[in-house]
Residue frames as a rotation matrix with the C-alpha (Angstrom) as fourth column:
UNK 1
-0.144 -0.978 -0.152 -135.43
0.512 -0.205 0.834 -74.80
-0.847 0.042 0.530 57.82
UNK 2
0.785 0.375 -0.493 -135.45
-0.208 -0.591 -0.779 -71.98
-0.584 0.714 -0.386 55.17
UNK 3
-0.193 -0.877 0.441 -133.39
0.533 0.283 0.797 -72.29
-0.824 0.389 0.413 52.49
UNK 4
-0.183 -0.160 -0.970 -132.04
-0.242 -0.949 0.202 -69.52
-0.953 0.272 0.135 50.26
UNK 5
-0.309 -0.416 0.855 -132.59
0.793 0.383 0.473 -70.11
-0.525 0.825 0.212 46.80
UNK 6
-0.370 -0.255 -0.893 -131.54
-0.215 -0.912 0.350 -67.47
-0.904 0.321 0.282 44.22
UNK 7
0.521 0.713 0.470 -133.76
0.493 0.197 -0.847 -66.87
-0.697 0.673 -0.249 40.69
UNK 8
-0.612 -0.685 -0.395 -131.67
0.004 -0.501 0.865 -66.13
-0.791 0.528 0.310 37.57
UNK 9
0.759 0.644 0.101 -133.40
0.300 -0.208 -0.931 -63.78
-0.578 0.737 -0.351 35.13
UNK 10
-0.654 -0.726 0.210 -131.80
0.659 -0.412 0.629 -63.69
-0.370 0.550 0.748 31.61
UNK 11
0.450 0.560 -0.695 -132.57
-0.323 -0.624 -0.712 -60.72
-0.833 0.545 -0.100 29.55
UNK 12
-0.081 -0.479 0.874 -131.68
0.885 0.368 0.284 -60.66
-0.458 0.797 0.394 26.08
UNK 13
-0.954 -0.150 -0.259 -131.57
0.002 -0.869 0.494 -58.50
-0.300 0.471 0.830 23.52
UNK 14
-0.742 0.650 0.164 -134.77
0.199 -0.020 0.980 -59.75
0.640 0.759 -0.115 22.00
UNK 15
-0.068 0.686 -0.724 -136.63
0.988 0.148 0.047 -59.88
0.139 -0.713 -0.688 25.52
UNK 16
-0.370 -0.074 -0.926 -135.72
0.217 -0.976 -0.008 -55.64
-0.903 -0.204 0.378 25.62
UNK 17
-0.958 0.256 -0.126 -136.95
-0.205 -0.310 0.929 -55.27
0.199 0.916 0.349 21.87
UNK 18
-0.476 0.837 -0.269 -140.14
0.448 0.494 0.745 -57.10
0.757 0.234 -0.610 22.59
UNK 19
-0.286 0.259 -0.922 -140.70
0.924 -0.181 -0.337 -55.81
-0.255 -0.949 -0.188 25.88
UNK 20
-0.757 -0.394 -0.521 -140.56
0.210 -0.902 0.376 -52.20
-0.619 0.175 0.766 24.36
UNK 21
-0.816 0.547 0.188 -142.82
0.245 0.032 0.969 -52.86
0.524 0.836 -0.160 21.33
UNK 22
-0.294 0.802 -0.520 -145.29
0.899 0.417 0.135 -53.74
0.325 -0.428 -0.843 23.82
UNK 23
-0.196 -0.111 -0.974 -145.17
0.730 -0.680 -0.069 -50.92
-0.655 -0.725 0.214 25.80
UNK 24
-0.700 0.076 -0.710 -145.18
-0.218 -0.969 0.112 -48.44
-0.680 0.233 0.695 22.95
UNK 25
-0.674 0.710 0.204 -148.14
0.348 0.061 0.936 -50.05
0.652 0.701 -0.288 21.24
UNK 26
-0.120 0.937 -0.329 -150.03
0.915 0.233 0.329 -49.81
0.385 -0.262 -0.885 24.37
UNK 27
-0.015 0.200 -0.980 -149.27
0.904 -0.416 -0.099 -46.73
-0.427 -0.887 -0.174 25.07
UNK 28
-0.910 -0.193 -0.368 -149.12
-0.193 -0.589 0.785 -44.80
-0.368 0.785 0.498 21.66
UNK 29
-0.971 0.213 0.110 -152.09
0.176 0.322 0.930 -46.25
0.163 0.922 -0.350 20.30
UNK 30
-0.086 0.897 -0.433 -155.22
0.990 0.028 -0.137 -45.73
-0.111 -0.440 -0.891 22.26
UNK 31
-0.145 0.283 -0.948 -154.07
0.155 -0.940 -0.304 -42.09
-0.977 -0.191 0.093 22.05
UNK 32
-0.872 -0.451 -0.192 -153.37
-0.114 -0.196 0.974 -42.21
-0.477 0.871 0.119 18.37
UNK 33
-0.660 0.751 -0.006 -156.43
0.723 0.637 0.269 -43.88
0.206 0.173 -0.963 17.93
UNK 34
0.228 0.625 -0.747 -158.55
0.747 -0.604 -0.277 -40.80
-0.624 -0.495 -0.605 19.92
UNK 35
-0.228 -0.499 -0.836 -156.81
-0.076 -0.847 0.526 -38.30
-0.971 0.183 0.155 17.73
UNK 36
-0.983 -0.161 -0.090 -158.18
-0.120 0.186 0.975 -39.98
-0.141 0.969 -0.202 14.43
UNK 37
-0.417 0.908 0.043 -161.61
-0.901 -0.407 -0.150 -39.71
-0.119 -0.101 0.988 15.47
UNK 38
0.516 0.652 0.556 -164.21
-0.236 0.732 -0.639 -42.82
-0.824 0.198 0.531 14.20
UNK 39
-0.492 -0.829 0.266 -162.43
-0.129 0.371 0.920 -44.93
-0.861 0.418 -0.290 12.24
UNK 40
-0.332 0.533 0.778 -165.39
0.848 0.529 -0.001 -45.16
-0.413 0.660 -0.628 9.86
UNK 41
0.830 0.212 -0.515 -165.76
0.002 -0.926 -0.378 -41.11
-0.557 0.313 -0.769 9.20
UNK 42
-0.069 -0.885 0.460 -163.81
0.900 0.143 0.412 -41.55
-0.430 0.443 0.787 6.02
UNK 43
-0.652 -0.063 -0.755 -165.12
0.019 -0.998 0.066 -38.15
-0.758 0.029 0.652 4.96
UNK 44
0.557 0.803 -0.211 -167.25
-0.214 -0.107 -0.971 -37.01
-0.803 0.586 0.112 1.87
UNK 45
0.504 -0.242 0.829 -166.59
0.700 0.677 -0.228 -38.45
-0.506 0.695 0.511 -1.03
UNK 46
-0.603 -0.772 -0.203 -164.15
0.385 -0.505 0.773 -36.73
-0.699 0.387 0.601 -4.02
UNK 47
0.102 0.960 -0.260 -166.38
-0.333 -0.213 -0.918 -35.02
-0.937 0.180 0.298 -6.67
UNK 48
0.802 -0.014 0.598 -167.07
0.491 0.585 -0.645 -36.82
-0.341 0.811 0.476 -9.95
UNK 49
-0.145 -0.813 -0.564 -164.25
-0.450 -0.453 0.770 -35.83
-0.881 0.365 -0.300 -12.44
UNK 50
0.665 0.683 0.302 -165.10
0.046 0.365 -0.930 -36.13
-0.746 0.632 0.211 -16.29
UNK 51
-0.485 -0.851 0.202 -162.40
-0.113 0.290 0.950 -37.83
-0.867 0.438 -0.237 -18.68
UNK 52
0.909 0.403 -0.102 -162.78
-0.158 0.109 -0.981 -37.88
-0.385 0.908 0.163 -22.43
UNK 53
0.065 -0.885 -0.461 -160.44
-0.867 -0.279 0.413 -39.93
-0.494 0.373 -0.785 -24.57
UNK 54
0.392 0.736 -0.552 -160.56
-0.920 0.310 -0.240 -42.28
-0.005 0.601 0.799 -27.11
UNK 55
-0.279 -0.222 0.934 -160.92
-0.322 0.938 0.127 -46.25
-0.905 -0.265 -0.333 -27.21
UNK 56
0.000 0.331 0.944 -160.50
0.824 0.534 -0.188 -48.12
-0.566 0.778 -0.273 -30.22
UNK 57
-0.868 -0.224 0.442 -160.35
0.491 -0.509 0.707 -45.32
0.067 0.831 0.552 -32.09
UNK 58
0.325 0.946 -0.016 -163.89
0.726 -0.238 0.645 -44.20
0.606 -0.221 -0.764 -30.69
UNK 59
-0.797 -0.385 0.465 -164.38
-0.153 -0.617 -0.772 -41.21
0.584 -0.687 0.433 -28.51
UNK 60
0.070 0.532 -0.844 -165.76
0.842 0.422 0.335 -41.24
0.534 -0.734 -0.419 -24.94
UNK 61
-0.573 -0.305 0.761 -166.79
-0.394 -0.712 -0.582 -39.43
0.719 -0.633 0.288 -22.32
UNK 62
-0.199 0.438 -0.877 -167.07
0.700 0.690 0.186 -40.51
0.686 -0.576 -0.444 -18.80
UNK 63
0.101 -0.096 0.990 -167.92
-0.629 -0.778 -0.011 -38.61
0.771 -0.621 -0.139 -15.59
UNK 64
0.504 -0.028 -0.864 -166.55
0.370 0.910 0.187 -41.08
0.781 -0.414 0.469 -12.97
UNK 65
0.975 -0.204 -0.092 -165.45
0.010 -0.374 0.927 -40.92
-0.224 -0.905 -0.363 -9.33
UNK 66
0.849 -0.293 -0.440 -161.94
-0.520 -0.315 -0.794 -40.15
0.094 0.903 -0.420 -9.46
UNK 67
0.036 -0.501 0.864 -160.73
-0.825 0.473 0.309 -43.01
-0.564 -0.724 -0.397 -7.60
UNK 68
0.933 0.360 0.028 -161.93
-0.179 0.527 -0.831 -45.20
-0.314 0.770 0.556 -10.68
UNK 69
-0.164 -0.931 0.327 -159.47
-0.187 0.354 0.916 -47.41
-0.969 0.089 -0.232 -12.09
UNK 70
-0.495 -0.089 -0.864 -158.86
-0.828 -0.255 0.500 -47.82
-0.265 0.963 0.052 -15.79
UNK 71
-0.989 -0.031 0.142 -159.97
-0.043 0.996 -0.084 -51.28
-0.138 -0.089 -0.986 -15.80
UNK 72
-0.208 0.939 -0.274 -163.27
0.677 -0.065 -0.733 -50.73
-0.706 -0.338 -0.622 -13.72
UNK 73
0.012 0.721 -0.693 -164.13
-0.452 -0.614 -0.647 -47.63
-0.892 0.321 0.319 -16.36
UNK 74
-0.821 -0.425 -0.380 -163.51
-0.569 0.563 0.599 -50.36
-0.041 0.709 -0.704 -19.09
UNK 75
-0.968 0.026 -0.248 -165.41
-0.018 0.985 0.173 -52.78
0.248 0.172 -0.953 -18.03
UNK 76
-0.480 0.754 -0.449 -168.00
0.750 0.088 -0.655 -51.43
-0.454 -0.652 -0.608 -15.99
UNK 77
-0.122 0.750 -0.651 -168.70
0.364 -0.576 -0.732 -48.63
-0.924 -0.326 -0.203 -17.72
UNK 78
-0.364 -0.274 -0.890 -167.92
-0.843 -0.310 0.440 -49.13
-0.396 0.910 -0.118 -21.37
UNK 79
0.745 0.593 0.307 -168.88
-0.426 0.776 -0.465 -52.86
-0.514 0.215 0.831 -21.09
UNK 80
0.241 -0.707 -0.665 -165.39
-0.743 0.307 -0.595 -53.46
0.625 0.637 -0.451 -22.88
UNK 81
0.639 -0.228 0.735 -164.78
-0.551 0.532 0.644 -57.01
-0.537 -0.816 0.214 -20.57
UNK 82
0.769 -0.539 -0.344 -162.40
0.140 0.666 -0.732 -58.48
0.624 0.515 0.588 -22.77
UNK 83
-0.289 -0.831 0.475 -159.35
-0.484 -0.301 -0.822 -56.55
0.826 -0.468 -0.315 -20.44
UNK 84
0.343 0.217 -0.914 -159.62
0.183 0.939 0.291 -59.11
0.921 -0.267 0.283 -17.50
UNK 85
0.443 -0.166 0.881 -159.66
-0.792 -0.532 0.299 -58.37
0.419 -0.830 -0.367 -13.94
UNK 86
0.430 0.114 -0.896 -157.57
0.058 0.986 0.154 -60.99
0.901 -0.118 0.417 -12.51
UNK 87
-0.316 -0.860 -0.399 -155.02
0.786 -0.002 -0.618 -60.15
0.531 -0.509 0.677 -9.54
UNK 88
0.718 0.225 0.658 -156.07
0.235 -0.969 0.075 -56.63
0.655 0.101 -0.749 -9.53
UNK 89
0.791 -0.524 -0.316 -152.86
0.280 -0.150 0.948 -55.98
-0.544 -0.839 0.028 -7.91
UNK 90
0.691 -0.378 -0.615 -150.54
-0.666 -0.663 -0.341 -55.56
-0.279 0.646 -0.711 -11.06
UNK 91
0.018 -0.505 0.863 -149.38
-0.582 0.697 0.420 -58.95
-0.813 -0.510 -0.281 -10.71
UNK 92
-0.007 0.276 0.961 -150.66
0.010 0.961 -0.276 -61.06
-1.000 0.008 -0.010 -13.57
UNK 93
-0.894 -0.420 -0.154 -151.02
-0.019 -0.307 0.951 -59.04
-0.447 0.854 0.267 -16.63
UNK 94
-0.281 0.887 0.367 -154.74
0.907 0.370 -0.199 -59.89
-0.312 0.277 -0.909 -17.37
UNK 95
0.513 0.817 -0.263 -155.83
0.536 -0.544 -0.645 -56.52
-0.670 0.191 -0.717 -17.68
UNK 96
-0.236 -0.718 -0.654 -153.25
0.312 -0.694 0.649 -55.33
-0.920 -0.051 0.388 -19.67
UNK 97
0.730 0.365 0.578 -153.85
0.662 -0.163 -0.732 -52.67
-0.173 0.917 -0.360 -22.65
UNK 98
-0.391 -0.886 0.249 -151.91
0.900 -0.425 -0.099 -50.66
0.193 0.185 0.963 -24.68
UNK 99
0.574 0.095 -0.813 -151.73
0.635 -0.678 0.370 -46.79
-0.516 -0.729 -0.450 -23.86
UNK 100
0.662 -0.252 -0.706 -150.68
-0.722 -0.466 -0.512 -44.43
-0.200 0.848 -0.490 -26.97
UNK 101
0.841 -0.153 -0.519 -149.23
-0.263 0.722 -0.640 -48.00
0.473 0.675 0.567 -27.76
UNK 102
-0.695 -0.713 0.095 -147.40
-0.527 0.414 -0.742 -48.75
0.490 -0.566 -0.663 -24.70
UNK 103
-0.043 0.471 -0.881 -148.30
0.243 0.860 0.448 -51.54
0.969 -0.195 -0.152 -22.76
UNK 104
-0.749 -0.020 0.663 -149.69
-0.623 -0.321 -0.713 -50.85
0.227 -0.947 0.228 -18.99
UNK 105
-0.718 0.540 -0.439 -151.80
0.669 0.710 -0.220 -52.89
0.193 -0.452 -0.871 -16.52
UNK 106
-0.085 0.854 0.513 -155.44
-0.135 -0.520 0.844 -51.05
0.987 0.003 0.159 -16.42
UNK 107
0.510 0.630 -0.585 -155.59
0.462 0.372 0.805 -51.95
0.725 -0.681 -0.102 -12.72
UNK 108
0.107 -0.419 -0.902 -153.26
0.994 0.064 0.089 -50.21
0.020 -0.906 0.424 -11.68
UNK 109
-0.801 -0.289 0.524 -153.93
0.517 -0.775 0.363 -46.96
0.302 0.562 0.770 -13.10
UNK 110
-0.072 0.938 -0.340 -156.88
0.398 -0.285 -0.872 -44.58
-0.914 -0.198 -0.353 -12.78
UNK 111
0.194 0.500 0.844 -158.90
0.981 -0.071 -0.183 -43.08
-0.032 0.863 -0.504 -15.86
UNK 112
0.941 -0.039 -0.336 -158.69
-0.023 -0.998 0.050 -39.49
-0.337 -0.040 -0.941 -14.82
UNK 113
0.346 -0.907 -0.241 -154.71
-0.026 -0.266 0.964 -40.12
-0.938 -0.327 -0.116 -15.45
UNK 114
-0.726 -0.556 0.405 -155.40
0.530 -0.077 0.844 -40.76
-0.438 0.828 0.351 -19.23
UNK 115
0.503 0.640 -0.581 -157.83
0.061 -0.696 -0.715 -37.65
-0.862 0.325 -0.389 -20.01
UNK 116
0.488 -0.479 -0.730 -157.02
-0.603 -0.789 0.114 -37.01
-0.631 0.385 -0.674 -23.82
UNK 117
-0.559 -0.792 -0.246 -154.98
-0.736 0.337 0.587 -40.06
-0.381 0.509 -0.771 -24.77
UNK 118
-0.072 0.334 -0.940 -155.73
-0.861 0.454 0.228 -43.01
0.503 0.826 0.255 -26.91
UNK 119
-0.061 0.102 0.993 -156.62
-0.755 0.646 -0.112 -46.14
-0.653 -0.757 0.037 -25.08
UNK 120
0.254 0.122 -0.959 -156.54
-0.784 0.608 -0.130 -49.97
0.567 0.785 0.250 -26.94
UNK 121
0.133 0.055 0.990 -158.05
-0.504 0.864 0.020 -53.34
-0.854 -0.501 0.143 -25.64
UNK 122
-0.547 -0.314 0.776 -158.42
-0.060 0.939 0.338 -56.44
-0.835 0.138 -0.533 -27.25
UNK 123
0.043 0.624 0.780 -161.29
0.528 0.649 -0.548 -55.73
-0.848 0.436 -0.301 -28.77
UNK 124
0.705 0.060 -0.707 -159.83
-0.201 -0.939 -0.280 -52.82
-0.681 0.339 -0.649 -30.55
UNK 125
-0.384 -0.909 0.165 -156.66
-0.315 0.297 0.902 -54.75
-0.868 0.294 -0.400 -32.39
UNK 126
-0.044 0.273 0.961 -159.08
0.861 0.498 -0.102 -56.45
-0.506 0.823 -0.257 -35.38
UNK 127
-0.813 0.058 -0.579 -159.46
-0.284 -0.908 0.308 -54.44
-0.508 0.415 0.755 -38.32
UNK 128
0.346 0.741 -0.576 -163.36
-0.843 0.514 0.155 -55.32
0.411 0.432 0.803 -39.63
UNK 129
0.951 0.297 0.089 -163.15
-0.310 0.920 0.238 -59.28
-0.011 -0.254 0.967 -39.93
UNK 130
0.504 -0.799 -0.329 -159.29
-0.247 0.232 -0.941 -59.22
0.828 0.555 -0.081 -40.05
UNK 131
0.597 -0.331 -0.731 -157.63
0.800 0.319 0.508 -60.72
0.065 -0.888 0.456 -36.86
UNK 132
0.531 -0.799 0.282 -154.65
-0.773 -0.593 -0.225 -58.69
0.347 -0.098 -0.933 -35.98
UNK 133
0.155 -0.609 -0.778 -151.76
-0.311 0.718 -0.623 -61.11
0.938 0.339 -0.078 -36.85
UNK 134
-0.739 -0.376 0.560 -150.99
-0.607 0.011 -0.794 -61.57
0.292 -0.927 -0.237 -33.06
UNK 135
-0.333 0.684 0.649 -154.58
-0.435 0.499 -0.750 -63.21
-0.837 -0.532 0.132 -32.55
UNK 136
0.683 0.146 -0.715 -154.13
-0.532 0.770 -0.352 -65.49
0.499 0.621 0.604 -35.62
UNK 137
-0.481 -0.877 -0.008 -150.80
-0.585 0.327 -0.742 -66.52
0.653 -0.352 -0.670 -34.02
UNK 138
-0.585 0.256 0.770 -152.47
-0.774 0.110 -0.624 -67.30
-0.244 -0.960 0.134 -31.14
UNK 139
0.361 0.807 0.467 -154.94
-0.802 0.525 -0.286 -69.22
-0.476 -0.271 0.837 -32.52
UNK 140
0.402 -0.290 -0.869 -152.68
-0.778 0.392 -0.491 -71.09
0.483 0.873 -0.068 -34.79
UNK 141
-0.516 -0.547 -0.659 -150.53
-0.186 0.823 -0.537 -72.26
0.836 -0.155 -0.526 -32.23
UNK 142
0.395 0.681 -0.617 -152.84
0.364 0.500 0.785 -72.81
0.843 -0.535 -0.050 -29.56
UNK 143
-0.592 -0.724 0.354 -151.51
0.303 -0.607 -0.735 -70.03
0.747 -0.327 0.579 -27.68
UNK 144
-0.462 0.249 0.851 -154.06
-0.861 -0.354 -0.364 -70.46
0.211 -0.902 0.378 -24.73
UNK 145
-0.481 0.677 -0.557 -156.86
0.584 0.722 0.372 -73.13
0.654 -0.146 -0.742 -23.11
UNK 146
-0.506 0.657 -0.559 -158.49
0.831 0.197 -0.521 -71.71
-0.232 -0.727 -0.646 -20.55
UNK 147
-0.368 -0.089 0.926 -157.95
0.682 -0.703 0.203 -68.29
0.632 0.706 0.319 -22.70
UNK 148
0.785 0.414 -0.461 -158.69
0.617 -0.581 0.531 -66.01
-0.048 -0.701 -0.711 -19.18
UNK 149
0.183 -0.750 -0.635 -154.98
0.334 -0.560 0.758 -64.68
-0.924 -0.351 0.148 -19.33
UNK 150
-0.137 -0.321 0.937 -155.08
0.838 0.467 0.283 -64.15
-0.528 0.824 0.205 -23.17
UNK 151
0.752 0.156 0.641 -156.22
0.429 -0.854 -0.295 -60.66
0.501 0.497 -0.709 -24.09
UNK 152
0.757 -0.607 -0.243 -153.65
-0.397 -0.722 0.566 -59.26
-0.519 -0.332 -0.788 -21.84
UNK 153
0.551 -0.378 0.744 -151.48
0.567 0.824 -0.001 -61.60
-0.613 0.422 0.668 -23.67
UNK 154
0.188 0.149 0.971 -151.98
0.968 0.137 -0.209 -60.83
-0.164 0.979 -0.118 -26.60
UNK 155
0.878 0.034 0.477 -152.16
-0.016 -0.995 0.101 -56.56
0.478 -0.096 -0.873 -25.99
UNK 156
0.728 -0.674 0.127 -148.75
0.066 0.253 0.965 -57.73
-0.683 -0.694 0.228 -23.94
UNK 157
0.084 -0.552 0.829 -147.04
0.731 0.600 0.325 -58.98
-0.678 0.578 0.454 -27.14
UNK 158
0.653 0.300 0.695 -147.93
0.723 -0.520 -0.454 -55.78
0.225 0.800 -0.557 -29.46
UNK 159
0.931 0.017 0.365 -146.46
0.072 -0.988 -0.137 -53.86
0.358 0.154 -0.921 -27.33
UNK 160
0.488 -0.768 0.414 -143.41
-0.030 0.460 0.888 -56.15
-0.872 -0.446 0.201 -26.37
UNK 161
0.361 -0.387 0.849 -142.98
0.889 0.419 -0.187 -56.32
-0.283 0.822 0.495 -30.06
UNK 162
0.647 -0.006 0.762 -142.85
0.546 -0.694 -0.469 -52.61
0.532 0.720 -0.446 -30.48
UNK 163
0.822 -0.525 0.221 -140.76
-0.357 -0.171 0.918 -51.82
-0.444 -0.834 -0.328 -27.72
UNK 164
0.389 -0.826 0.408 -138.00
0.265 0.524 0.810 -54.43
-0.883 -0.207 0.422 -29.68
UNK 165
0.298 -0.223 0.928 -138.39
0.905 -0.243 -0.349 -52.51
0.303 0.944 0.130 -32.93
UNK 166
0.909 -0.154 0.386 -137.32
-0.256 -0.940 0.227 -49.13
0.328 -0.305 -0.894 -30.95
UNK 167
-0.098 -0.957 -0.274 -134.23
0.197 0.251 -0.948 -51.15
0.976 -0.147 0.163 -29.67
UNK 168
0.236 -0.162 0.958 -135.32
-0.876 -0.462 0.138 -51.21
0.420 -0.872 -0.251 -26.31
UNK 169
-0.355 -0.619 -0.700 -133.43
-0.550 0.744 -0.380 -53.81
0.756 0.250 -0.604 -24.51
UNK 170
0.733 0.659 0.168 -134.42
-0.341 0.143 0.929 -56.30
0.588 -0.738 0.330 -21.78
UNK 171
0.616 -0.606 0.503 -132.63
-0.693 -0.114 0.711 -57.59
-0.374 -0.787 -0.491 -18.74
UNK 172
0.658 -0.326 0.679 -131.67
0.155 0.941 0.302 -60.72
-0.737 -0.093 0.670 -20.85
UNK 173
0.955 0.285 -0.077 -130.01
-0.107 0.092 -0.990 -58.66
-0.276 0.954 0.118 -23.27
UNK 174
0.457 -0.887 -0.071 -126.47
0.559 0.224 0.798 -59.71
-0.691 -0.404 0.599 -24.14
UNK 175
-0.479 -0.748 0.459 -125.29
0.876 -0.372 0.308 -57.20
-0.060 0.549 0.834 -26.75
UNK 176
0.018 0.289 -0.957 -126.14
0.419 -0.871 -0.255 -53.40
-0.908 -0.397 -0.136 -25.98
UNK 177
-0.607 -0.554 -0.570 -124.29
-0.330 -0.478 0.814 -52.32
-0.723 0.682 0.107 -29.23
UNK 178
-0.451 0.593 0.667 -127.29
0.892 0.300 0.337 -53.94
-0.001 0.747 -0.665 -31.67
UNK 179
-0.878 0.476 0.051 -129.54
-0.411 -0.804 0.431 -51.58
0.246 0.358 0.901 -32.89
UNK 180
-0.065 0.925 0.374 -131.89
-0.960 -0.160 0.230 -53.72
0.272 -0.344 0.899 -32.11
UNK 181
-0.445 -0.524 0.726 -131.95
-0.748 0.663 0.021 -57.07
-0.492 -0.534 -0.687 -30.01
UNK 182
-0.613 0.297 -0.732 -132.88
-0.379 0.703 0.602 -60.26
0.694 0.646 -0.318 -31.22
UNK 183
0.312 0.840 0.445 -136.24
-0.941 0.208 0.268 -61.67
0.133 -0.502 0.855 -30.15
UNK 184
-0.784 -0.335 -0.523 -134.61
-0.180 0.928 -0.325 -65.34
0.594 -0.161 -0.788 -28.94
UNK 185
0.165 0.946 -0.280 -137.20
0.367 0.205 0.907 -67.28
0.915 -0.253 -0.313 -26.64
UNK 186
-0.203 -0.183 -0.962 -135.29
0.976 -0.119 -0.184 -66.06
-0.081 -0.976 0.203 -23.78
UNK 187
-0.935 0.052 0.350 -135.66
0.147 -0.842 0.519 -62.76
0.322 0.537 0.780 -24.98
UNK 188
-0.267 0.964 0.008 -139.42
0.168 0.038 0.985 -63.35
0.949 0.265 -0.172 -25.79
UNK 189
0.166 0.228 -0.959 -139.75
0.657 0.700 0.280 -65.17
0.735 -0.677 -0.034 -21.84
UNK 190
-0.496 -0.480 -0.723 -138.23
0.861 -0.167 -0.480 -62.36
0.109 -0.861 0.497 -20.17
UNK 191
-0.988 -0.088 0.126 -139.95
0.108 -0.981 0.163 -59.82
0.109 0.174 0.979 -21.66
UNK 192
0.284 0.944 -0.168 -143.95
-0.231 0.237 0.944 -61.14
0.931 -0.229 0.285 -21.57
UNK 193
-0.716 -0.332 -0.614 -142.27
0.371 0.563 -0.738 -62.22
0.591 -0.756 -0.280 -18.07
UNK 194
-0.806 0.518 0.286 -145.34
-0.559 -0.824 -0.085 -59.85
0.192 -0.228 0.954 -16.88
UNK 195
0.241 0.959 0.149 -147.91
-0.964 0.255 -0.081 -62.18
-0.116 -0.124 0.986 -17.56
UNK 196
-0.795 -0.502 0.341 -148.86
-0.588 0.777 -0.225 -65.14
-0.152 -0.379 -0.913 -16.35
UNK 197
-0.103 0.870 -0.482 -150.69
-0.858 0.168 0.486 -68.47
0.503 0.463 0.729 -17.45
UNK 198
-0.094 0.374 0.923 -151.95
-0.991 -0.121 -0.052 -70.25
0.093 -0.919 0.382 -15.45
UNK 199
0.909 0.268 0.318 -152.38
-0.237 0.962 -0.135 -73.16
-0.342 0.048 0.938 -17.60
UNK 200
0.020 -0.839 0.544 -148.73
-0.171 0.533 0.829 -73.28
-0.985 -0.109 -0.132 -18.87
UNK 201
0.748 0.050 0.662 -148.94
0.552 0.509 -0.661 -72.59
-0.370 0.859 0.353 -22.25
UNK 202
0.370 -0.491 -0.789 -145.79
-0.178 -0.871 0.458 -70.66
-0.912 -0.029 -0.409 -22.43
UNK 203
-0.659 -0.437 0.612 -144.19
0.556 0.264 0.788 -73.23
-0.506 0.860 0.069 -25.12
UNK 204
-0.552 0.046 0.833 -146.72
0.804 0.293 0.517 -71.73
-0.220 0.955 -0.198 -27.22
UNK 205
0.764 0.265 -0.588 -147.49
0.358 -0.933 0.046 -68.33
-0.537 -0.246 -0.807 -26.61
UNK 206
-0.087 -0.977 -0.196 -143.59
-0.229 -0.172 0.958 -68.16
-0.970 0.128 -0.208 -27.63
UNK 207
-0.593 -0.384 0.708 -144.29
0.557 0.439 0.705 -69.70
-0.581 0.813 -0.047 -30.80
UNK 208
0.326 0.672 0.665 -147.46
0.945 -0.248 -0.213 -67.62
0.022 0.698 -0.716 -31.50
UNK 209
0.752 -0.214 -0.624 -145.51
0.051 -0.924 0.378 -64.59
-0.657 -0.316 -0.684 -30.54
UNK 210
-0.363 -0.932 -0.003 -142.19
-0.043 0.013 0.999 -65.59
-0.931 0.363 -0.045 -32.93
UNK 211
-0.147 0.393 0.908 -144.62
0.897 0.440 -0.045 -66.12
-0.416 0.808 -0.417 -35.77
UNK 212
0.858 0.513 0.009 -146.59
0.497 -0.827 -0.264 -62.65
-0.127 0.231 -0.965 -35.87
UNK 213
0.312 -0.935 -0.166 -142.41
-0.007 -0.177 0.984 -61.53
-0.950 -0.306 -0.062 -35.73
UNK 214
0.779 -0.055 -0.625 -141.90
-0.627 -0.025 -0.779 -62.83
0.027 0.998 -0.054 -38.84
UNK 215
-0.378 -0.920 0.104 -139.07
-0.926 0.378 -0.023 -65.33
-0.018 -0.105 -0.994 -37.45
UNK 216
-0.239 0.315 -0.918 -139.26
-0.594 0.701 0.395 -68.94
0.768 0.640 0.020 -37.61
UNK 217
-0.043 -0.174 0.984 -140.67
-0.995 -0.078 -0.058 -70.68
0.087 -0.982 -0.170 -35.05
């Protein structure tokens, strides 16, 4: 005895989205793929490009590929390793130096983009045997431990500080109409909010950062 028995297919919406994808991956790619040639013929390289501009207060000249990041012609080719590769993504703040005395992450930049200008790391902030008041702070209040996230810190804070003597404001700021905002810790927190330690010494980053201020901390 046969017996009828009827099959119910649902579609959905997602089963027609998915179904589709498929279909145009396999049938877009392989050609796309044939049309980009060897995926490993990335071509000839870019030719060197030669930057001159001073670090520390030193002049330089590099001749570097021009894919070089600020960082990598730091470290690698100046030997300056205090700026810290940590993230290399723009994430953490380690590498950060200052830039005609703005603060920027070195990793995320290339060298060829500051031909000309003035560059400052860490190791450029002493004067002779004189700390720069920021890296007494620091050491006063024990403003690191493992001290890996600390030169960007520190090159963070100079230029977080000068940024609040121009009256620029941050997201936490509640009164527009100041000339210039007060440095409160929320202030401070929102504005170093860039970098990150790892070990958790914010309580005292804040304090070595309100000192060099001149405020009480």
């Amino acid at each position: 005895m046969n017996e009828n028995k009827s099959i119910t297919v649902e579609i959905t919406r997602r089963t027609v989205i998915e179904t589709g994808t498929t279909a145009l991956v396999l049938t877009t790619l392989p050609r796309a793929a044939l049309a980009a040639g060897p995926i490993d013929d990335a071509g000839p390289p870019p030719p060197p490009a030669t930057i001159e501009f001073q670090i520390n207060g030193h002049f330089h000249s590099l001749t570097l590929d021009p894919r070089t990041t600020l960082l990598d012609a730091l470290r690698e080719h100046l030997a300056l390793t205090g700026s810290k590769k940590g993230c290399d993504h723009g994430q953490c703040g380690a590498c950060t130096v200052l830039i005609e005395g703005r603060r920027i992450n070195s990793c995320l930049t290339l060298a060829v983009m500051h031909d000309g200008q003035s560059v400052t790391t860490i190791e450029g902030l002493a004067e002779g045997g004189n700390l720069h008041p920021l890296q007494t702070a620091f050491v006063e209040h024990d403003g690191f431990q493992c001290g890996y996230c600390t030169s960007g810190q520190i090159c963070s804070a100079v230029g977080m500080l000068a940024e609040s003597r121009t009256g620029m404001p941050s997201y936490v700021t509640e009164d527009l109409t100041q000339p210039q905002p007060g440095l409160t810790d929320a202030e401070i927190r929102e504005r170093m909010s860039g970098n990150i330690c790892r070990c958790a010494a914010y309580p005292n980053i804040v304090a070595a950062i309100k000192q060099a201020a001149g405020m009480p901390t």
